[in-house]
N, C-alpha and C positions, 0 to 999 in steps of 0.2 A: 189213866193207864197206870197199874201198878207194877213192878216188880215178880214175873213169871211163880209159882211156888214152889217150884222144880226146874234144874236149869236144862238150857234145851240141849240138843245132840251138835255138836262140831256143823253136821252137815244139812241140818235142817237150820241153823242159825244162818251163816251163809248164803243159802237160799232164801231164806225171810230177808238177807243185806238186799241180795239180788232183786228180788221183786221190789223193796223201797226203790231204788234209783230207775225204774223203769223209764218213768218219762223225763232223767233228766238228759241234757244236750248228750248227742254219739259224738264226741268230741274227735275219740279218736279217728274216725272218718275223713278229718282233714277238711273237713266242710264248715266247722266253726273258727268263724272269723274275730273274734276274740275270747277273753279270759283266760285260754290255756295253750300253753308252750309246750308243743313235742317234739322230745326229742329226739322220739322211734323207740319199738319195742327193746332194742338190746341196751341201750343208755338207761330207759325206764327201768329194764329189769335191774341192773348194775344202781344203779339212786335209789331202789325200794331194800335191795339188800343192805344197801349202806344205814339206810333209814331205820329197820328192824334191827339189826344188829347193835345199834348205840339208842333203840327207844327208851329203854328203861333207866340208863343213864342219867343223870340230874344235875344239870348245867349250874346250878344252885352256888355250890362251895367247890370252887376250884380245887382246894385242897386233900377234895375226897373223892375227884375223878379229874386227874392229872392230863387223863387224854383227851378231855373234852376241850379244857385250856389250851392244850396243843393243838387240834385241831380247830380252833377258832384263831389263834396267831396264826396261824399257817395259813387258813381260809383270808382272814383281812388282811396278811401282808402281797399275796397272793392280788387282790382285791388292790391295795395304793402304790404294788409294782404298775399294775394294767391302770392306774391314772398319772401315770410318771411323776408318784411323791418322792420326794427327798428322805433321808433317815428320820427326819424330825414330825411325821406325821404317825398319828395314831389314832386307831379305830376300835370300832366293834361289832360283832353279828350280832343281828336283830331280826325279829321274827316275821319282818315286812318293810314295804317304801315306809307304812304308814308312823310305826313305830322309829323308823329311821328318822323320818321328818323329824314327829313330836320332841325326840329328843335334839335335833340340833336348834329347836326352836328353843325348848329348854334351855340348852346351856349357851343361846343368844340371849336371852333374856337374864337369867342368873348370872353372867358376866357384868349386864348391864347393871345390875343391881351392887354387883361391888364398884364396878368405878364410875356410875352415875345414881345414886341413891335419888337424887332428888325427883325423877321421872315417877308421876304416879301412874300414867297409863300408858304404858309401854306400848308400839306402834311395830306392825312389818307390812312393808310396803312390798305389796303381791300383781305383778302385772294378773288380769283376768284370765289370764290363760293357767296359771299356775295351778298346781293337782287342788282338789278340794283338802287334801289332808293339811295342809297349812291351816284352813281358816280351821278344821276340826282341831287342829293343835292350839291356836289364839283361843278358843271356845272354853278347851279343857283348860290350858294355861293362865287363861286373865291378860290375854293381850286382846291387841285393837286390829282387824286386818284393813289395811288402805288397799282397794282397790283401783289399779289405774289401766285405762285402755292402752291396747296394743294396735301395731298398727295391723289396718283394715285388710290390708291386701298379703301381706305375706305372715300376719301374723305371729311376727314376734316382738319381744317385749320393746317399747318404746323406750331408749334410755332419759329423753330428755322430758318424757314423760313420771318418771319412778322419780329423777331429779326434782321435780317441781312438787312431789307428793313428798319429800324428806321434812321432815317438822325436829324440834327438836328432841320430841321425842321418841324418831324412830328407833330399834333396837336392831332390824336386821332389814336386809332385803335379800329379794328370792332371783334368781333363774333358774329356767329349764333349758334340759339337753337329754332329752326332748321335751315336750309337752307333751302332754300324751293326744290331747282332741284333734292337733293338726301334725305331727311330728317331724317341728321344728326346734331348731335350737335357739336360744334367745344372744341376744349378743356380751356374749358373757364379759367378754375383754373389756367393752365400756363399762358394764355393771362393776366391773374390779375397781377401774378408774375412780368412779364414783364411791363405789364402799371405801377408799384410799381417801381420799379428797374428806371426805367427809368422817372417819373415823370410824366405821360403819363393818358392821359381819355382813359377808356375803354368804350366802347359802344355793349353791349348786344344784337342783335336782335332776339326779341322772339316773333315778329310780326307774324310770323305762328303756332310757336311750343309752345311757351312761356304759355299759359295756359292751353293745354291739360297736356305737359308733366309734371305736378307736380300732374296729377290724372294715370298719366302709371307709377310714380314710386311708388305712395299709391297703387298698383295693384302688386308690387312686382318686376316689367322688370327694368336694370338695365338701370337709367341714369345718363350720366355726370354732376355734379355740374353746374349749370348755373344763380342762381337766386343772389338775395343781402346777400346771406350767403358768395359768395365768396368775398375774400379783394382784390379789386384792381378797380372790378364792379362799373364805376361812375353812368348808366343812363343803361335803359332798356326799349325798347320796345314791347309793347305787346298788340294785334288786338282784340278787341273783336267781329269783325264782322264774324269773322274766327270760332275756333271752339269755344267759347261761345254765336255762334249763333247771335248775335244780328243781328240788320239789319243794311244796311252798312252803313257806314260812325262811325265808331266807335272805337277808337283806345287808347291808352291810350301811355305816355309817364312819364315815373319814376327813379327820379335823387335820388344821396345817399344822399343829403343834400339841402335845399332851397335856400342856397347862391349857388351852382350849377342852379337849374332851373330860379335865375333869369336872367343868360345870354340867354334864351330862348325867354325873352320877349320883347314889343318895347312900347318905346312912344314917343308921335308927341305933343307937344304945339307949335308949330312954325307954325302956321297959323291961318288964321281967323275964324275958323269953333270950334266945339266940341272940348276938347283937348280926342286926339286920345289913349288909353290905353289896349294894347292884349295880351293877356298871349300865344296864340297861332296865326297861321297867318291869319287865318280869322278874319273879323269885326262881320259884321255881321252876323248869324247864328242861323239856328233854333234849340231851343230846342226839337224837338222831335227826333235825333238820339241819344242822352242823354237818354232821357226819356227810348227809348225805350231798350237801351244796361242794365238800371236799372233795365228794365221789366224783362229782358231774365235773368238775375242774380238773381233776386228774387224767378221767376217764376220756372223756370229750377230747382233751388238749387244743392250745394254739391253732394245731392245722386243721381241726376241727371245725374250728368256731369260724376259721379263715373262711372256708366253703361252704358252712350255711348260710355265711352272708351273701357271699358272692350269688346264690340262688335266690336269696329272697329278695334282692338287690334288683336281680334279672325279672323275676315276679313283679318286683313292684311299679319297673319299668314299664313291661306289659300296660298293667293297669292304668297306670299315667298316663300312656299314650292312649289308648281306649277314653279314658274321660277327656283327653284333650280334643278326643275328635268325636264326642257324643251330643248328639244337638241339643241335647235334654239336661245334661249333668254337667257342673262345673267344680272342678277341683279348689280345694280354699287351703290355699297359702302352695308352695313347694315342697313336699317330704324330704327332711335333710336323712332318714332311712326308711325302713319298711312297715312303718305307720303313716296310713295319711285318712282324711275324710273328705267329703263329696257333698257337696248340695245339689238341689233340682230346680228348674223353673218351669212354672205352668203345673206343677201336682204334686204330691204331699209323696214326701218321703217316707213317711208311714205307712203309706200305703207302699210305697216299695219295700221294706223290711217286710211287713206284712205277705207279699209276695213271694219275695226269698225263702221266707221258713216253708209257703209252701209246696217250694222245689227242691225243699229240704238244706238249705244252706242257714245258717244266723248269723248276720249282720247285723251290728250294733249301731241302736236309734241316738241321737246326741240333740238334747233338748237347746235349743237360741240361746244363747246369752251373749249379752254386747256386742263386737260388732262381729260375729259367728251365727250363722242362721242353722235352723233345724236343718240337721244331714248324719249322713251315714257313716261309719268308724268302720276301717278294716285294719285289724291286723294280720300282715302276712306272716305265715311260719313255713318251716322245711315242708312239713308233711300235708300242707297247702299247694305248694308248687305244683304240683302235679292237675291240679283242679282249676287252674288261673281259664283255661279256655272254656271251659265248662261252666264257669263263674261268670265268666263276662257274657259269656249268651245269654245264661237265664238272667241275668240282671238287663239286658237289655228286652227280657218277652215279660220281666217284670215290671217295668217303665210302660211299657206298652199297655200293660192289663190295668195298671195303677191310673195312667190317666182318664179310663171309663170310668175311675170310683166317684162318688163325692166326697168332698171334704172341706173341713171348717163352718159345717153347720151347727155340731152341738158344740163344737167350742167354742163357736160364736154367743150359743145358747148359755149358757155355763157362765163364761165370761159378764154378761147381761144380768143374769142372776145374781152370780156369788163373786165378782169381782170387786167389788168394792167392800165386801167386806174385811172387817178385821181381824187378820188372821191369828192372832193372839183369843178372839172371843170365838172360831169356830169351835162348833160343837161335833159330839160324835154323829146325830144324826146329818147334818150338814154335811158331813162328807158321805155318810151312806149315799145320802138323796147324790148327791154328783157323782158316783161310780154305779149308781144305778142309773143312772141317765149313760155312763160311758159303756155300760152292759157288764159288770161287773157287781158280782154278789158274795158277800161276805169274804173267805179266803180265796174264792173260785176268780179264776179274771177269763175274760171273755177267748174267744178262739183267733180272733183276730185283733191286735193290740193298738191299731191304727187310731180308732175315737178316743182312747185313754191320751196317747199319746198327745195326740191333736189338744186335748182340753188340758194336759201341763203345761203344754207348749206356750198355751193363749195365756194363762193364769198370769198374775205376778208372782214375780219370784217368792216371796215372804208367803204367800198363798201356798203355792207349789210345794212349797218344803213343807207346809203344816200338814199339808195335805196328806205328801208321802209318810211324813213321823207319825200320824195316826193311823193312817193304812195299814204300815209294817208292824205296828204296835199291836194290829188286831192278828194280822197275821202269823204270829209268834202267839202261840195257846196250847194252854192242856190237851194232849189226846184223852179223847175220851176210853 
């Protein structure tokens, strides 16, 4: 595809966006059960003006748009008021959880590096539950991730389990508040214990949960300690794109002290150009995701955010009690908010998603790992609320329909096949041949996702991942 030879008209461009997005999710329908937070058309409209108004802005050099520094202090102190820090903590926006992570992984690791030099493989001990972006952070960084089981049943993180995985050369360890697969909070107040005891960064992530859950415990439901009230807590992440709504790219990242945040950051005089100075990993960058997470805090306000919860709270209720009394579905672990997931026994929960989409809802499939069995991810939002009765019927005539299907034959197949091999020596057509056995061809993936599903499910992990990294690797190509 090249480069048009004449540029097009305003409204036939437009119309060419339009027809791209055709078949991606009607999100705003209120019927998609994750990746997107709404906040309702008059928030949205208010976050997209805030967004164009500071796009062209360039978060770059402080010095040369004074208002984008201002509104990023004002956004992250806005941000360590709502985790009850002290004067002495300092932060920064960031473009995501993910980016939030990487950098507190960063400046645990470059800590360790000035007052433990002698560690050559620096170590963060991750209960399993903990977001993938940690181990992507150890990946990119040159750390080691330990990963240690959580417990079975309510799924959060074992502390006397992260204890026994400490060596000497751990550098940090993690909790969640929430997790995001069951959403629970892990027990942070021991983890502090231990980071104390042991001399050890703690790392908080509250990149999901981190700013609802300090309006579900002013609402009365009880939560675990998790913010900079507890002693041990060095850094915290916490998403604004999530549930304070902003628009994405909006994250915030918050250390107990500034002489902590500044192993966060980098600088470059050693070349001939600008001398290079970032607080976070981007250079360049627009102010308008700033702009606009200001907007949505502004605008929203305190009593705002008090009564979305309060709804989604009541939603979530609903649904808890619904699978508590579902002969079929059983709830894994207790939602400490309004994230939880759901397993089946007697039929593939694949085959349920599968049914969903075609009653026109999406619910998100969540592949086994450890002791978390293949099940379903809901997240509830405002503009779901309204949908919770209508949700839980078709999900109960989708359970119904699901268990005439079959399942676990070609993953059975697959697994037999290409299970033992090594996933380091697969090749490209080797994965062709197994997405053409799942009914998947080339970019195209099948109309019903349940066999695909099914056969990651069965894989070994180190499989699975090769699998998907070449997948998506073909997937991303030239238009012709």
């Amino acid at each position: 595809m090249r480069i048009p030879e004449h540029g097009l008209a305003r409204q036939e461009l437009f119309e060419l966006l339009e027809r791209h997005r055709a078949d991606d999710m009607p999100w705003r329908t209120g019927r998609t059960w994750a990746y997107v937070y709404d906040p309702g058309p008059e928030a949205e409209s208010v976050i997209k003006d805030a967004f164009t108004a500071y796009l062209s802005e360039n978060g770059l050099d402080p010095t040369v748009f004074p208002s984008a520094l201002r509104l990023e202090n004002e956004v992250v102190s806005m941000a360590a008021a709502h985790l009850h820090a002290d004067g002495d903590v300092a932060g920064s926006f960031t473009s995501g959880g993910t980016e939030s992570i990487m950098l507190a992984v960063k400046a645990a690791r470059d800590r360790a590096r000035e007052l433990r030099p002698d560690i050559d493989r620096p170590e963060v001990v991750l209960p399993e539950t903990a977001h993938a972006a940690f181990q992507k952070a150890c990946h990119y960084l040159g750390l080691h991730p330990v990963l240690v089981p959580v417990d079975p049943v309510s799924f959060r993180a074992d502390p006397d389990a992260v204890a026994a995985a400490v060596t000497d050369s751990t550098v940090l360890l993690v909790g969640s508040a929430i997790s995001y697969a069951h959403g629970v909070v892990d027990p942070i107040e021991e983890l502090g214990r231990l980071a104390l005891e042991r001399d050890l960064w703690l790392h908080v992530d509250g990149c999901m949960g981190g700013f609802l859950l300090q309006y579900v415990a002013r609402l009365g439901r009880p939560v675990p300690a998790y913010d900079f009230r507890v002693p041990g807590v060095s850094s915290i992440s916490m998403d604004l794109h999530k549930y304070a709504f902003a628009a994405k790219g909006a994250s915030t990242v918050l250390y107990r002290t500034k002489d902590l945040r500044r192993h966060q950051m980098y600088a470059c005089s050693n070349w001939t150009g600008y001398t290079v100075i970032n607080p976070t990993i981007q250079s360049t960058k627009s102010a308008g995701p700033v702009a606009a997470a200001w907007a949505a805090l502004q605008f929203i306000g305190d009593d705002g955010y008090l009564a979305w919860t309060r709804q989604v709270l009541a939603a979530t209720d609903r649904i808890v009690a619904h699978l508590d009394a579902h002969p079929d579905l059983r709830l894994l672990g207790r939602p400490d908010m309004n994230l939880l997931s759901f397993a089946a026994d007697g039929l593939s929960v694949f085959h349920v998603v599968d049914e969903m989409r075609e009653r026109d809802w999406y619910v998100q499939p969540q592949l086994a790992f450890g002791s978390s069995p293949e099940n379903i991810h809901l997240s509830i939002n405002p503009a779901s609320v309204r949908w919770v009765d209508e949700m839980l019927a078709d999900l109960d005539a989708s359970v119904v329909s699901a268990r005439d299907l079959p399942s676990g034959e070609l993953a059975a197949a697959i697994d037999a096949e290409f299970g033992g091999i090594d996933p380091d020596t697969v090749s490209g057509e080797t994965i062709e041949a197994m997405l053409a056995l799942a009914g998947a061809s080339g970019d195209a993936l099948p109309e019903r996702m349940a066999p695909v599903n099914e056969v990651l499910n069965a894989l070994p992990v180190p499989l699975r991942e090769r699998l998907l990294v070449l997948y998506l690797n073909d997937l991303f190509r030239q238009s012709p």
